[in-house]
Phi, psi and omega in degrees: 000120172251144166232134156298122178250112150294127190258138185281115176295186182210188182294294198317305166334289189295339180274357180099354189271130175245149187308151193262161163338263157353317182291294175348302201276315180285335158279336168295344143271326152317356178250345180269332167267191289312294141337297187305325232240336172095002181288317170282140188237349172193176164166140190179123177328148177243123170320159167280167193309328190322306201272033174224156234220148159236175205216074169251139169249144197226107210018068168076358201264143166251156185209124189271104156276165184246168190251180039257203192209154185300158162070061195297331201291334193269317184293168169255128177276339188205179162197168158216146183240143182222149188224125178278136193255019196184145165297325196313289234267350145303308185311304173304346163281300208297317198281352173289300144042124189288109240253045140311285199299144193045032165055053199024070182196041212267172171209083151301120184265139153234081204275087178322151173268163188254106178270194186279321156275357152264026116322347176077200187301300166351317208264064188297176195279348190285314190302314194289318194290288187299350172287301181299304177302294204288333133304332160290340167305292213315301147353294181295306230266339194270000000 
């Protein structure tokens, strides 16, 4: 099972505020344990909203907002993505989570990934086979 762990932004986050050394160090060994444990597949801080754009479409038209966007509580600052044999031993990652950060008042989403069988019959073996080519480019390309 892979899950995404969102690290949920805040006011610091969203001003631009960057992690002292000491943040630095303590997520870089947790991500470094999780890496050792094999778990980990990927992951990496996000700029604030201030620089970043949405894409909404509107009968099919896309039109580009610019941020920053409202409700920092909603955005994201960060993510990892993992992959788990159990929701438990997400948690049980997540709940490790360097209790440092935001001056422990951190807020973490944890969101399962969609694998190939739970799309069901829909998901044909043909439609599975090009999914399986466009991850292994991607793979190469990474």
């Amino acid at each position: 099972m892979r899950y995404l762990v969102l690290r949920m932004a805040d006011e610091e986050t969203e001003a631009g505020v960057m992690p002292s050394e000491a943040m630095l160090r303590a997520m870089g060994d947790y991500m470094e344990e999780m890496s050792k444990a094999g778990v980990l597949l990927g992951g990496e801080g996000l700029h604030p909203s201030s620089k970043a754009k949405k894409i909404k479409f509107s009968a099919g038209r896309p039109t580009v907002i610019d941020g920053p966007f409202a409700e920092a509580k909603e955005l994201i600052a960060g993510y990892a993505m993992i992959q788990v044999k159990s929701e438990q031993e997400a948690i049980d990652w997540v709940k490790r989570w360097p209790p440092m950060d935001a001056g422990g008042n951190v807020q973490i989403e944890l969101r399962r990934i969609f694998e190939a069988d739970d799309f069901g019959e829909e998901f044909t073996p043909e439609l599975r086979e090009r999914e399986e080519r466009m991850r292994v480019e991607a793979a190469k390309q990474a």
